[in-house]
C-alpha positions as CSV (number, residue, x, y, z in Angstrom):
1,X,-34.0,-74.1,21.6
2,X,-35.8,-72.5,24.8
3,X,-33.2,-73.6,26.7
4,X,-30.6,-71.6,24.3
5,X,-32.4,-68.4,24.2
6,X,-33.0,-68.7,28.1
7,X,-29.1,-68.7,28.0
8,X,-28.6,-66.4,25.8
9,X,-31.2,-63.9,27.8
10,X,-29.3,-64.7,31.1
11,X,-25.9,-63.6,29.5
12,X,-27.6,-60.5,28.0
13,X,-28.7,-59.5,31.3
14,X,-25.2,-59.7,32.9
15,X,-22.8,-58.2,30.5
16,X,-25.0,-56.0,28.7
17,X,-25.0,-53.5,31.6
18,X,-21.1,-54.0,32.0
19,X,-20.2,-52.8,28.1
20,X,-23.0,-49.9,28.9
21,X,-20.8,-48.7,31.8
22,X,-17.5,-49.2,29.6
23,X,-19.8,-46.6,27.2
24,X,-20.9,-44.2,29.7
25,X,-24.3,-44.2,32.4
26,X,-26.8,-46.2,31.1
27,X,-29.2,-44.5,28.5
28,X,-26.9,-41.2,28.2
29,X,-25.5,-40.3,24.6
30,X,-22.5,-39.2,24.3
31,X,-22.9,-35.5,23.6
32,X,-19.4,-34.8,23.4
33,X,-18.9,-36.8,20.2
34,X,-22.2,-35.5,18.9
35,X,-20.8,-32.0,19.5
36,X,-17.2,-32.8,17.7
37,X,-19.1,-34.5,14.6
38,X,-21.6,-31.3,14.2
39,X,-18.1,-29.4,14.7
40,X,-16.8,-31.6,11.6
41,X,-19.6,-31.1,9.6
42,X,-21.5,-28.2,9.5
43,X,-19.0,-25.8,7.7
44,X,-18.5,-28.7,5.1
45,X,-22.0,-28.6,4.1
46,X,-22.8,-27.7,0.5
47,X,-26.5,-28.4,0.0
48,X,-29.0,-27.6,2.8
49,X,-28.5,-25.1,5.8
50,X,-27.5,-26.9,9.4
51,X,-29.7,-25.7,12.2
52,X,-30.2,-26.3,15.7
53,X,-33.3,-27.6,17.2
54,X,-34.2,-28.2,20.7
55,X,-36.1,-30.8,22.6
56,X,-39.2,-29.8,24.7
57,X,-36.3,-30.3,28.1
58,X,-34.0,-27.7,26.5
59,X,-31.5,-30.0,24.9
60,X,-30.5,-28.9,21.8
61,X,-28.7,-30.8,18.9
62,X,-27.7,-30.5,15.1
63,X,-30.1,-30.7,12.0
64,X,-30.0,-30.4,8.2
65,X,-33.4,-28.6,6.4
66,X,-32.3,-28.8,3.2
67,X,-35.3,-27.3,0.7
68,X,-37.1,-28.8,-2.6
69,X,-36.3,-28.1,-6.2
70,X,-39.5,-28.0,-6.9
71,X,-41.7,-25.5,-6.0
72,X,-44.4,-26.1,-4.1
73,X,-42.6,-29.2,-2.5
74,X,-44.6,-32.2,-2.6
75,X,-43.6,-32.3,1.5
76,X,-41.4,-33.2,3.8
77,X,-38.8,-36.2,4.9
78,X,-37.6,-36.7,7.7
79,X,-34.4,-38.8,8.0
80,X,-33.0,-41.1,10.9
81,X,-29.4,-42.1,10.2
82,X,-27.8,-45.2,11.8
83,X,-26.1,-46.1,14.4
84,X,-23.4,-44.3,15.7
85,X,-23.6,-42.0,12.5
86,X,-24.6,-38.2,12.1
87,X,-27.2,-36.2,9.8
88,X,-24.7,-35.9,6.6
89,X,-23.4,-39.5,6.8
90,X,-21.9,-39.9,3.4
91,X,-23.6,-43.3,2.5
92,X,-27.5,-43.2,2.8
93,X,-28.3,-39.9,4.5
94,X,-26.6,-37.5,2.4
95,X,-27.5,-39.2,-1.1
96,X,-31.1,-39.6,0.0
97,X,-31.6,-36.1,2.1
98,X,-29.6,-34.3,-0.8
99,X,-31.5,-36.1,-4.1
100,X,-35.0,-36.2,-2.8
101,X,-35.6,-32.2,-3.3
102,X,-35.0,-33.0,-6.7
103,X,-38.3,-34.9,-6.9
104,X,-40.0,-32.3,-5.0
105,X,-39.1,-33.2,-1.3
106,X,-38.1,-30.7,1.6
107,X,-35.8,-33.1,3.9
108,X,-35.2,-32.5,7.8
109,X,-32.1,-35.4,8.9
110,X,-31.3,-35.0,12.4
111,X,-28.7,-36.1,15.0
112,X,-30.1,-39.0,17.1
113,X,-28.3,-39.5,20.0
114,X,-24.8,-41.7,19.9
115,X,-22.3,-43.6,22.1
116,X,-18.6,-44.5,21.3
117,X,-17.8,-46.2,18.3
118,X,-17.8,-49.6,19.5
119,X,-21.3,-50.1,20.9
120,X,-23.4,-53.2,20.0
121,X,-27.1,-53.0,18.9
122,X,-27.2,-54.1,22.8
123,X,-25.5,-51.4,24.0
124,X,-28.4,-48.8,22.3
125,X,-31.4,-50.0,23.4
126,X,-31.2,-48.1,26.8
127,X,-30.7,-45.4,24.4
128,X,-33.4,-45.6,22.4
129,X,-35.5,-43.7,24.8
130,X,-33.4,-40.3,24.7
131,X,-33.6,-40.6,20.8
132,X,-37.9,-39.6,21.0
133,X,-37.9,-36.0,21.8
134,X,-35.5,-35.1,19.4
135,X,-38.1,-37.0,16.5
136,X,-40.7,-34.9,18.0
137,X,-38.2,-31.8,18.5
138,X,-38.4,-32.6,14.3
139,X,-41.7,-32.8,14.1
140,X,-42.1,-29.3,15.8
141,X,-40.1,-27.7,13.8
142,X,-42.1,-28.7,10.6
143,X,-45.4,-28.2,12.4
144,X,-48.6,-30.1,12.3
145,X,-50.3,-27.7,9.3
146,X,-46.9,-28.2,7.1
147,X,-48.3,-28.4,3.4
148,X,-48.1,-32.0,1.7
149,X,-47.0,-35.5,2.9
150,X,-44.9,-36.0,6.3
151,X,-43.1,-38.7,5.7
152,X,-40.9,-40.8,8.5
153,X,-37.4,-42.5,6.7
154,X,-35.3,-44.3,9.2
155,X,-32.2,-46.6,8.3
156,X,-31.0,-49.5,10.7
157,X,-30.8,-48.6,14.4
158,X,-32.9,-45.2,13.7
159,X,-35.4,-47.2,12.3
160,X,-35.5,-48.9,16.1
161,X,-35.3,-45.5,17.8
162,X,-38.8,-44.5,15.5
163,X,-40.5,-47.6,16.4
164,X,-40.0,-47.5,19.7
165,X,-41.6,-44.1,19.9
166,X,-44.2,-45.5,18.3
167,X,-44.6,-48.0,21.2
168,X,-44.2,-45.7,23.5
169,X,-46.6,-42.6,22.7
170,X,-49.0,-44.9,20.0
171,X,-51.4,-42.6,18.7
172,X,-50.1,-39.5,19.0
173,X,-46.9,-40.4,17.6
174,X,-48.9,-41.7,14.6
175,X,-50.8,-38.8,13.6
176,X,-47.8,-36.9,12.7
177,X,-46.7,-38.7,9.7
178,X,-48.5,-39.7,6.8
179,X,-45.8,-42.6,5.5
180,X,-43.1,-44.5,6.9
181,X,-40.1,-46.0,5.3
182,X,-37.7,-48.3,6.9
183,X,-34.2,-49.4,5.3
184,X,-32.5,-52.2,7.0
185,X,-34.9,-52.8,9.1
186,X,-34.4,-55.2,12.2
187,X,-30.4,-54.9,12.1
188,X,-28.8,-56.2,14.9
189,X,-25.0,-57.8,15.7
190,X,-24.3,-60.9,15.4
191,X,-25.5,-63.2,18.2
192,X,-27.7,-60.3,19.3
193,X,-31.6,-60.6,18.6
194,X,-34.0,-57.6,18.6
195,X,-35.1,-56.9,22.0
196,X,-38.2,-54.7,20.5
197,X,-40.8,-56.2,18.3
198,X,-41.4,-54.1,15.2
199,X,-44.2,-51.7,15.4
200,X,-45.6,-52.0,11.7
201,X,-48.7,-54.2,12.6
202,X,-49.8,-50.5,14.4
203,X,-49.3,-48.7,11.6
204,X,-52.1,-48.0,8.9
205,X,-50.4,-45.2,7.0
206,X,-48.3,-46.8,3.9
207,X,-44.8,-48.5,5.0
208,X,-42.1,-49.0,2.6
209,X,-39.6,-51.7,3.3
210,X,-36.5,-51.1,2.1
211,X,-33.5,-53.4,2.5
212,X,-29.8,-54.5,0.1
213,X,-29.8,-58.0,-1.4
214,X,-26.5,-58.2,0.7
215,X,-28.0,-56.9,3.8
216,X,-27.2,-58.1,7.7
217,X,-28.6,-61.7,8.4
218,X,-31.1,-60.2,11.1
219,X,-32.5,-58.5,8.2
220,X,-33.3,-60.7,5.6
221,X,-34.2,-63.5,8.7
222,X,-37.0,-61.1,9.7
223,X,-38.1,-59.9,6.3
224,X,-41.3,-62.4,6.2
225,X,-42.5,-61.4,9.7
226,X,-42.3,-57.9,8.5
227,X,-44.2,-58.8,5.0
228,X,-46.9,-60.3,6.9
229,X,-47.3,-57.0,9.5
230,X,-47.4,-55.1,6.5
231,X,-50.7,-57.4,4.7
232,X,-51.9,-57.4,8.0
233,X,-52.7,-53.5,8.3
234,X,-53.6,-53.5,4.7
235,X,-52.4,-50.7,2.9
236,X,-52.7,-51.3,-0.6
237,X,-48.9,-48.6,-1.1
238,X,-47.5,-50.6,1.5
239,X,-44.8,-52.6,-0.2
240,X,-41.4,-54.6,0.4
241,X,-38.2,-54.5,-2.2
242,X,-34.8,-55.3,-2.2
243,X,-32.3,-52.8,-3.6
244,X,-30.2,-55.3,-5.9
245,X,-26.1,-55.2,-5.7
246,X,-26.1,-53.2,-2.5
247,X,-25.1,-54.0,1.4
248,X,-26.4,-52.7,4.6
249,X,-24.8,-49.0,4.0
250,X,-25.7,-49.0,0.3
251,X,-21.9,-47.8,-0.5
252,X,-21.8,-46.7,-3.7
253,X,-25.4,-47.6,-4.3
254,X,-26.8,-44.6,-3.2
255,X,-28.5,-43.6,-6.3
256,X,-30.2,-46.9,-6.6
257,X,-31.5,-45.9,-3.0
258,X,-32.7,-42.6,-3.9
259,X,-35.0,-43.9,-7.3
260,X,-36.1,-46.8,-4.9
261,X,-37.6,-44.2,-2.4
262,X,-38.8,-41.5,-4.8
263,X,-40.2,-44.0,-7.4
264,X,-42.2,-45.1,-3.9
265,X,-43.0,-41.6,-2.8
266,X,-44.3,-40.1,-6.3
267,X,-47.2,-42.8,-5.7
268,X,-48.2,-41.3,-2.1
């Protein structure tokens, strides 16, 4: 088994950095097809108003504030789609940034940054670095004093682009939100393990672990070391559950996904 995963390190090192020069220079989104998908989707946009925020460096890039039904709003979500995906994708980001005002949540999704359609989970963890100013171009814009809960929701590779922040700025990524809430957590491709360990077992605020009874392999493989990280830090609203009769993209599941989270958020 060593010698396997010694292998299969060696033959990471070597092609990895070939298919990240068949996407573009290493670590560098593709901004062009960010800018043709905000292009695609910002006049379509029926509920929320599209904005543009900027990172601390000037680069600027599409968001979605889309305001509660309920007023005063209980606070704010901020979403992290997929991979590859934008800040209206159809399946998980628009059900859950577009339903959650109805239970008294303002939602902020954003555009983390994206390569070509064929890049591997390896082929985004150079990346994973240009996604952090953006989350903390987010958290700007709501501002530390924002009235009620700031909560953190990431699906698959967003939720490794908000845990590596984590790892990398530790406390003073922390103190900006009050709840976290991962879906599909630890996706990877096949024959690909995570090449980041998760960064629950730092987190004390309440964690919600979402994932679909017919989620990716990596994800159900690494749903006990993720159990244990979350009984480790010992929040008594941090919790596990599997959304029943839904897949890694929750297609056509998305309302399941929505009372999931807000049956979990009306107990923050």
């Amino acid at each position: 088994m060593l010698i396997l995963k010694r292998i299969q390190l060696a033959l990471f090192c070597l092609v990895s950095p070939l298919m990240a020069l068949a996407q573009g220079p290493l670590g560098v989104p593709d901004l062009a097809r960010e800018q043709r998908m905000a292009a695609e989707i910002s006049d379509a946009i029926l509920d929320g108003e599209p904005e543009q925020l900027e990172t601390r460096d000037g680069q600027r890039f599409l968001a979605i504030f889309t305001e509660s039904a309920v007023t005063p709003a209980r606070g704010i979500v901020v979403i992290l789609h997929g991979r590859g995906l934008h800040p209206d994708w159809v399946d998980v980001v628009q059900p859950l940034r577009v339903e959650l005002t109805t239970h008294g949540w303002n939602t902020l999704s954003i555009q983390l940054p994206v390569l070509g359609k064929s890049a591997s989970y390896y082929d985004y963890v150079p990346l994973f670095g240009a996604a952090m100013p953006r989350i903390e171009a987010a958290f700007d814009r709501i501002g530390l004093a924002a009235g009620g809960k700031r909560v953190l929701l990431a699906h698959s590779c967003g939720s490794h682009m908000a845990q590596h922040w984590i790892h990398q700025q530790g406390h003073a990524a922390l103190i900006r939100f009050d709840a976290y809430i991962g879906i599909g957590m630890g996706a990877t491709d096949r024959g690909q393990s995570m090449r980041e360990p998760f960064a629950l077992k730092d987190m004390p605020m309440p964690v919600l672990d979402l994932y679909a009874e017919r989620d990716f392999p990596s994800v159900h493989r690494l749903a006990a070391e993720r159990l244990a990280a979350l009984r480790r830090t010992g929040n008594p609203l941090s919790d596990q559950q599997i959304i029943p009769d839904a897949e890694h993209y929750f297609v056509d599941r998305g309302a399941a996904l929505v009372d999931a989270v807000a049956a979990w958020l009306s107990r923050l």
